[in-house]
N, C-alpha and C positions, 0 to 999 in steps of 0.2 A: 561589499555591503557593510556599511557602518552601523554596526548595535547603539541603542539610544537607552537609555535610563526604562525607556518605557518596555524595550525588548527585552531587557533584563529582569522586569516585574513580572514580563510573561512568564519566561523560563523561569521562572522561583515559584511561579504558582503551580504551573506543569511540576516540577523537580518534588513540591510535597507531595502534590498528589499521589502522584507516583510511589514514593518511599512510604503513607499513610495506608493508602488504597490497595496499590495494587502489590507490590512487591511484597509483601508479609502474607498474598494469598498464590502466589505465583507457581509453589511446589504442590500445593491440592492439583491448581487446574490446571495444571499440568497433565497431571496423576488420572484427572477424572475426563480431560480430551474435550475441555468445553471453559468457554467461562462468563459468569450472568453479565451478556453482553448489555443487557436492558438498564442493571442495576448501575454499572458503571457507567453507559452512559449517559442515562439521566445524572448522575454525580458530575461527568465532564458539562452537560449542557448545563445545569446549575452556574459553573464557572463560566459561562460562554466558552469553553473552549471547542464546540463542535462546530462553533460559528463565526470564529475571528477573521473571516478573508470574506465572510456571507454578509448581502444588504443587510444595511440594518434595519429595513421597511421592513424583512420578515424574522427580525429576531437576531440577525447578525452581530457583529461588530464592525462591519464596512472597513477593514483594516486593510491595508495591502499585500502582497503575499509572503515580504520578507517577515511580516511573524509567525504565518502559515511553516515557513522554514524553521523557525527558533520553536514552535510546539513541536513538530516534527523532531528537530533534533534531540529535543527534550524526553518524546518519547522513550527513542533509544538508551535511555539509562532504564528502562524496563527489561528485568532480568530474563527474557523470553523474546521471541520474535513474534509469536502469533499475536498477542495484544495488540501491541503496535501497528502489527498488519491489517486488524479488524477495525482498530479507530481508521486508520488512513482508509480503509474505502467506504468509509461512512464521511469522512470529510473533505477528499480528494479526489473518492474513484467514483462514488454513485450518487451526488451530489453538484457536481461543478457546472454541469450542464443545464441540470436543473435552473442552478441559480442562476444561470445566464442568461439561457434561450427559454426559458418555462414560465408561461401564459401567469396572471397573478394568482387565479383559481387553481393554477395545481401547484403553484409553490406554495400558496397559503394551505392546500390540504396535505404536503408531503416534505416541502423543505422547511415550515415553521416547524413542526411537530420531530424532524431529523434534525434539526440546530438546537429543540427542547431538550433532547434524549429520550424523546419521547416515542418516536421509533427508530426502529434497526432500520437499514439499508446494506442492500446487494449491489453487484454489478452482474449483469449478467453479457457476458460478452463471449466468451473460450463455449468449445463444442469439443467433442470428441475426435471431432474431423479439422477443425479448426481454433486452434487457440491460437499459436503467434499470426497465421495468416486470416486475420480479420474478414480479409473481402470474399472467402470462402463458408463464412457460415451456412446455413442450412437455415434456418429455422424461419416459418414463415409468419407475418401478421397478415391477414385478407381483411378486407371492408368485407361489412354485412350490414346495410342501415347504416346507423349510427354509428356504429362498434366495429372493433377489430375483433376477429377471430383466431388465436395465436397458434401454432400445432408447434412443436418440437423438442430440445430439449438445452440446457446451458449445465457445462462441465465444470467442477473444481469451483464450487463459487462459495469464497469468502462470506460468513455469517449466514447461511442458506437456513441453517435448522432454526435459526432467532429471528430473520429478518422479518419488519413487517411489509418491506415492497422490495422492487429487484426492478434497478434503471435496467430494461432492457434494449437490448440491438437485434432488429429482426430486420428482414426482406419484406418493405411494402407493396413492390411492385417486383417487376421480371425484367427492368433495366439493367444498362451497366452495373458490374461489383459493388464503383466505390460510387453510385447516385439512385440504390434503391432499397439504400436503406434509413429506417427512423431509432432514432429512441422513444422507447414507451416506459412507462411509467405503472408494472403491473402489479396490484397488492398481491399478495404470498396468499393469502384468505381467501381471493377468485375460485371459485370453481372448477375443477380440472387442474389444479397444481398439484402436485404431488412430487416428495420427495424420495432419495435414495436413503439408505440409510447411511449415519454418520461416516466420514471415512478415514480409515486406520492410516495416520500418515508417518515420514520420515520423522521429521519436525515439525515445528510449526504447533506440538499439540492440544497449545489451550485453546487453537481458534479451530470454530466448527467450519467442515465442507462438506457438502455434500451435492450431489447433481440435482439438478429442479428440471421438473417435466412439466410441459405442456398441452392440454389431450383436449382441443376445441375453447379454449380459456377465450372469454369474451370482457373486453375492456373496453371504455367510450374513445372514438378518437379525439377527446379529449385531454386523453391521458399523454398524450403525442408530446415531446417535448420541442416546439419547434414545427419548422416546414418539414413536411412529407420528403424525405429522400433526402435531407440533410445529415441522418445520423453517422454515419461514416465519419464526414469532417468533425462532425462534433467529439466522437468517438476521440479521434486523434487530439484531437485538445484536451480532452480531459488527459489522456494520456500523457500530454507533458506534465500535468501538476501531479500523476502518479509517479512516476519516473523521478521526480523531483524526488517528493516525498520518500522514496526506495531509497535514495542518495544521503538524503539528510537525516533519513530516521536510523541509519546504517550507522554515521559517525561513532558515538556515543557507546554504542555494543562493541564495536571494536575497539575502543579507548578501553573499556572495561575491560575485555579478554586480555589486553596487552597490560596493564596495571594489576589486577590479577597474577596476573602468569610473574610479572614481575616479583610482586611478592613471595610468590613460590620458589621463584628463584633463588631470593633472598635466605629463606629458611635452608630449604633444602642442600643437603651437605652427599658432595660424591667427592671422594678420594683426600676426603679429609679440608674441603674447603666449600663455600658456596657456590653451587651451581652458579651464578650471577658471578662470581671473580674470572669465570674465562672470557676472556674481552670480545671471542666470535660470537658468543651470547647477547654482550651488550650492544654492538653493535646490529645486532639482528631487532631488536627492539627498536636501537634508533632507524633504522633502516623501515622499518613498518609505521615510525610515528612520522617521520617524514612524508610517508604514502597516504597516511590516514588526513594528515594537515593539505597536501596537495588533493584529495579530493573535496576537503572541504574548500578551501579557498574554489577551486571548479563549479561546485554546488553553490555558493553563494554569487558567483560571477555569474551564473544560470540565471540564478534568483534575480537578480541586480536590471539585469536586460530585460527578463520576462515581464519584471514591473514598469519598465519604459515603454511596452508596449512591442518587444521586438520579436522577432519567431525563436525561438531557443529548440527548437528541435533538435539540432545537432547536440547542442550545449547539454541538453537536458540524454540524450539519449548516450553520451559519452561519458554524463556520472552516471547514469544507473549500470550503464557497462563495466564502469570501475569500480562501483562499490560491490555489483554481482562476485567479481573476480577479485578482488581485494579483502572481500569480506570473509573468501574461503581462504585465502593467503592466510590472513590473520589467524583464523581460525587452528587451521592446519600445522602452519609453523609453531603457534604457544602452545598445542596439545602435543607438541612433541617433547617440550620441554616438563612437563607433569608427568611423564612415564607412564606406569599400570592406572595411577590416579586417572589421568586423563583420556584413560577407557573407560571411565564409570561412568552409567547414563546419566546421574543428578550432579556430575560435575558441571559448573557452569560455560566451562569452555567447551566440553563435551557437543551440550546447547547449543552453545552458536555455530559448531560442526556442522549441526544437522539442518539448522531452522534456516541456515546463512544459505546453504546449497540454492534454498528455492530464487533469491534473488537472480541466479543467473539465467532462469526458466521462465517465471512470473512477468508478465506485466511487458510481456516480450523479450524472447530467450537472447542472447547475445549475439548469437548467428544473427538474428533481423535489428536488432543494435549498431553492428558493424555494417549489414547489409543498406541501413537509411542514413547512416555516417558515410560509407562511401560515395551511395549518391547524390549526397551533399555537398560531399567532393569534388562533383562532376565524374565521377568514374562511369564509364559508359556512355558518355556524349563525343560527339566527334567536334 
């Protein structure tokens, strides 16, 4: 994937923000387990950045996805992993579907006003009973008249306490798993929503989660994004531009923890010389920048194909696997090199100890990573 002058404008617009905006507030929201998801993104939607891969009939910038990659990776110079994680499912995880398969009436009421910043977005997809195994949800939508009637409940959902709607995945019928289900499009404001209260996590803790309930919540099927019994496939789409985004937004944080650590290195004196002069050191550095360069070259060869139109399933589920498991590599190995320092919670490698873990869980845990790599394989065919 070849960067152009124009990619490079992105990434320096993302890079101030960043360093302006949000990084100089980063140890509060931390601190306080929340961050005004509203404020900053009305600030990204101002720049278009909540819309650079979205039509530009509703606000977009109609870009193709390799700059979707370059704000992505741009993110990751955010000294936190929850930020990062709240933009991407505002404009990767509860958004893509939308702008693809969504009727003009409800992109003009839900994706112009989510490309403004004008509202939050959810994904509601993970249950209690089901998070990586998708085709086991529970949660029902029923026709009543005009309307759906939703009963149930969506687990662990990114921006739950801010959002002003939540793409949901429910069961519109009692068919097969993967052909009876939709995505809806349900405001947070309905009727019968009601949340958990905020929830006390590993990492992750600027971005809010909490569980959202469902108790008779009635929405038009209107709201439907698509054919009746399509959301499964859809579901799995959006899912490679997650998966992506996990990949690409991953870089960047570990480039930091390892320049970081290196510095530390530098200073830091044991037995009378710097920690950095013993060569199994340096070598362990280079050894992790080489990892970090080989998943990005994989992420942007992902990228490259998905915009030719090809399936990147594999592509796309073999970085998110590597940055899950690389990201705690990274992590792991430089907090060793910081000593007692690198037990302290507001160290920043400490940080990505914690915040890095969820990638190998999130967004499909590595077991069902390896599990859709193999059968891509053909493992299991005669």
């Amino acid at each position: 994937m070849k960067l152009t002058a124009e990619h490079k404008a992105l990434a320096d617009t993302v890079r101030r923000f960043v360093t302006d905006e949000i990084n100089p507030n980063v140890e509060a929201w931390e601190q306080e387990g929340i961050f005004p998801a509203h404020d900053i993104f009305k600030k990204l939607g101002h720049l278009g950045l909540l819309g650079v891969t979205k039509p530009e009939k509703f606000g977009g910038m109609g870009l193709d996805y390799s700059y979707g990659m370059v704000v992505a990776e741009e993110l990751g110079t955010i000294r936190c992993g929850g930020i990062p994680m709240a933009i991407g499912v505002q404009t990767d995880m509860a958004t893509p579907a939308l702008a693809r398969f969504g009727n003009d009436r409800l992109r003009t009421e839900f994706l112009v006003p989510a490309i403004a910043g004008d509202m939050v977005g959810a994904i509601g997809v993970s249950e209690t009973e089901a998070g990586s195994d998708v085709a086991g949800l529970k949660t029902q939508a029923v026709k009543n008249g005009d309307d759906y009637v939703i009963n149930g409940s969506k687990m662990w959902i990114t921006n739950a306490t801010q959002a002003d709607f939540v793409c949901l995945l429910a069961n519109t019928s009692d068919g097969q798993p993967h052909s009876n289900k939709s995505l809806i499009i349900v405001p947070m404001k309905s009727q019968g929503v009601t949340l958990s209260p905020r929830f006390d996590k590993l990492g992750m803790r600027s971005s809010d989660t909490a569980q959202i309930f469902f108790d008779n919540v009635r929405v038009p099927q209107s709201y439907r994004i698509g054919e009746e019994g399509q959301g499964f496939t859809m579901q799995m789409m959006q899912f490679q531009e997650e998966r992506l985004f996990a990949a690409a937004s991953s870089l960047k944080g570990m480039e930091h923890v390892i320049n970081s650590t290196i510095e530390q290195c530098r200073t830091r004196q044991t037995f009378g010389k710097p920690l950095l002069a013993n060569q199994s050191i340096q070598f362990k550095f280079a050894e992790l920048q080489a990892e970090v360069e080989a998943l990005r070259a994989l992420t942007y060869r992902a990228c490259e194909l998905y915009i030719s139109g090809e399936d990147v399933t594999k592509l796309a589920s073999m970085a998110k696997l590597k940055a899950g498991r690389l990201s705690r590599q990274v992590a792991d190995n430089c907090l060793q090199y910081w000593g007692g320092m690198g037990f302290m919670w507001e160290n920043d490698v400490a940080r990505a100890y914690r915040d890095n873990r969820l990638l190998s869980i999130g967004g499909g845990a590595d077991e069902m990573m390896l599990g859709i790599i193999g059968k891509l394989m053909g493992f299991g065919k005669r």
